[in-house]
Phi, psi and omega in degrees: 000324189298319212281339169313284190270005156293316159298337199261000171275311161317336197270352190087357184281346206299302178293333190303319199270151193261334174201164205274192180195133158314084182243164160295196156262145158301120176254123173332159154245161186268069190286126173330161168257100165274127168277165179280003178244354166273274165014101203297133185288337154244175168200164199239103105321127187234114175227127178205182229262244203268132175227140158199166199221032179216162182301153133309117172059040155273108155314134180273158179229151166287340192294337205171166184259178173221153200184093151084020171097342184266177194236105177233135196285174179307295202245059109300341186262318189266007235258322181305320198282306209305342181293321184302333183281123107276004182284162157311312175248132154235149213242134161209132157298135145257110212221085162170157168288147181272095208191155169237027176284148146260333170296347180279143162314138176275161147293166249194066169230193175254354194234137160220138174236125163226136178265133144304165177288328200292309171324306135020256183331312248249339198264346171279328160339306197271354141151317242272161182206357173211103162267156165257134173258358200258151161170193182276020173253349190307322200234059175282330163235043156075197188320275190304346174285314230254339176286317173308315202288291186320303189291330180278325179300330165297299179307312204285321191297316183299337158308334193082173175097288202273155186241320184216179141190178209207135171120359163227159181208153151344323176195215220262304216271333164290326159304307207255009205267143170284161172266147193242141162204174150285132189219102170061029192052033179246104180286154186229149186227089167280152126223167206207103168231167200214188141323121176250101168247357164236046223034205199211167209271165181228161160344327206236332207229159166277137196173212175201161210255173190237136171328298181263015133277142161326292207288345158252027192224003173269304201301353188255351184271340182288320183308298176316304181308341172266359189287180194232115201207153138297335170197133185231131196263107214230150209205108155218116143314113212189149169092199186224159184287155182085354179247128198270013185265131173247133180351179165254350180269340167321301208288315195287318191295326181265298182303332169264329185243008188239316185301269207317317200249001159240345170080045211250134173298318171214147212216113174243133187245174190165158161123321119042284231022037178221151186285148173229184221252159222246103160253135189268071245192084182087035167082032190257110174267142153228116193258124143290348186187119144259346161086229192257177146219287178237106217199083192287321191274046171217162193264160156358003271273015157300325178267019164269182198305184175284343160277355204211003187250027181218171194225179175204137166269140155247176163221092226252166169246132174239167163232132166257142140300164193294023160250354164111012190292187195205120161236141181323107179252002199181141155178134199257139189246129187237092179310130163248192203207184152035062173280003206230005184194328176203138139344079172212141141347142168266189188284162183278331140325319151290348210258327176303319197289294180300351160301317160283351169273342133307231231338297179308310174298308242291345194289332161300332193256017186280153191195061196307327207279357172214040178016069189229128198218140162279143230256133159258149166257109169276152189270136166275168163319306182301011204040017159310151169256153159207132205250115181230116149000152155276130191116322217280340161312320177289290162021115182285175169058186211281087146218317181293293170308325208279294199296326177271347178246026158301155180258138178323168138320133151208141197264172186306175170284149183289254252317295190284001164282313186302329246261308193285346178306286214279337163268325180286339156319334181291150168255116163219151206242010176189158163324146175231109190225121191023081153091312207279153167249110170277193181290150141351160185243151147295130174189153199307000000 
């Protein structure tokens, strides 16, 4: 405990915390020895939202994911998508259990998911290397589904390809503990808490702390903060479904006490399955929503409004300083679509169109008196948004090139400026397919 709160006084946190909390000590790592003038000066992060690669209340297979009575291959489910993971770090929630079992008991909900490990394999294949484990799907079959997620994510990292994940553990203190690695001679401090709906690890049991308590949403943010990193990386399940708005206990908990007052470099939200707006603050990120990216136990997300009918790849760039920090020089926004079965990009004129409904959320989030500002994207031709640093044209390398023949800010045509005004205005809890409401969807 002293040592807990010996961390949280140095860090400044101390009024911040609603009660102090018992973590371990951070044990040095034995980081390559990188000089910092070797040490490569940028990296590239690839981040997106809810993965899970199997049907609701399916059985797994090594053969193929299931859906709806049919059989889809792996990367038949990705094959469209995949070129776009290229970062150095690519970022995916996984919100499902991990198992190649059938005998475990589900929880007693209405939506339950499990992935084969193959399925896994097959998305690291394909560049991702860092999960989030933690939300309300982790502990979909309970303690033992949840030992299953761990033990196989353990095997594919001992494979190589995945460098971490991170929100779930053995107990409370392995749940909350950050994972640390190397990157490019860069130290990285990842951690990941979520939505707890089916309880949460303990002393005795396994598991992941839950998001909306304080005491556990302190305990995982002082650890991060303390951790010893060039950068940190923070995963929250979080918010309510259908809303591209965020809350104000949402705002508060990530932009005032995990940004401002823990100093955490980036914060990625998800759980949502609709994108919400991106903000930017004192060289800081915030994705509040990426909404799905591959995601079979999730519905059509085509039929809602235009606000809500999409996923997003970001692709963000940092450059460090001669001290080694690492600041925002760029970041490309990628509508995706058919997120409930294959992957894929829109057309570049649709793909534009949701750029401006970022732009539209991005309008909630100004905030001049604590230089917090929402990210406009200008649309590229390929219908990407891009976002560039002041300066970052001057930039050696593909951030310097990306940024001086980028094409301006332009704001919508009014029409399609209302049509998104009057849909993102909505509170909705189902599909709107022309004016009508139909039954509820299935959704997690």
């Amino acid at each position: 405990m002293r040592l807990v709160v010996g961390l949280i006084v140095l860090a400044g946190l101390a009024g911040w915390l609603v009660s102090a909390q018992t973590a371990p000590t951070i044990s040095p790592l034995p980081w390559p020895t990188v000089a910092r003038d070797e040490a490569p000066k940028t990296l590239t992060l690839v981040l997106v939202g809810d993965t899970g690669l199997n049907g609701e209340g399916t059985f797994v297979s090594a053969q193929g994911a299931r859906k709806n009575g049919d059989v889809i291959g792996w990367d038949e489910a990705i094959g469209n998508i995949a070129p776009e993971i290229d970062g150095d770090l690519n970022f995916a929630n996984l919100e499902t259990v991990v198992t190649e079992r059938n005998d475990l008991v589900a929880e007693p909900k209405l939506f339950t998911f499990r992935t084969h490990p193959e399925a896994v394999r097959r998305l690291v294949r394909a560049g991702f290397n860092l999960f989030s484990a933690a939300n309300n799907h982790a502990m979909d079959f309970g303690y033992e589904g949840t030992r299953e997620t761990m033990r196989n994510l353990d095997l594919l990292a001992a494979e190589g390809g995945l460098i971490a994940y991170a929100g779930l553990g053995t107990d409370r203190d392995a749940a909350a503990a950050p994972k640390l690695f190397d990157l490019r001679g860069r130290h990285i401090a990842f951690s990941a808490i979520g939505i707890a709906s089916s309880g949460t690890a303990d002393a005795d049991h396994p598991g992941q702390l839950a998001y909306q308590t304080d005491r556990d949403f302190n305990a995982v943010v002082v650890q991060l903060r303390a951790a010893p990193a060039d950068f940190r990386i923070l995963s929250v399940h979080h918010g309510n479904e259908f809303e591209v708005r965020t809350a104000d206990d949402d705002r508060d908990r990530l932009h005032n006490r995990a940004l401002l007052r823990a100093g955490i470099d980036l914060i990625v939200g998800h759980h949502q399955h609709v994108v919400a707006g991106v903000e930017l603050t004192q060289g800081k990120v915030i994705f509040y929503g990426l909404g799905n990216f591959l995601h079979l136990g999730t519905q059509d997300m085509s039929a809602f409004d235009i606000c809500r009918d999409y996923g997003l790849i970001a692709r963000v760039y940092l450059a460090a300083s001669d001290s080694g920090k690492f600041s925002v020089r760029a970041i490309e926004a990628i509508p995706i679509r058919r997120m409930h079965i294959r992957t894929a990009r829109f057309a570049p004129q649709d793909s534009g169109d949701r750029i401006h409904v970022l732009n539209h959320l991005a309008e909630a989030l100004d905030n001049p008196a604590e230089d917090a500002w929402g990210v406009r994207f200008a649309q590229q031709p390929s219908g990407t948004g891009l976002y560039c640093a002041p300066g970052a044209q001057n930039d050696q390398g593909a951030v310097g090139t990306m940024c001086a023949s980028a094409v301006p800010l332009q704001p919508p045509p009014e029409a399609l400026r209302q049509r998104i005004a009057t849909a993102c205005a909505r509170s909705v809890t189902r599909p709107l397919i022309g004016g009508a409401d139909p039954a509820a969807p299935a959704s997690e």
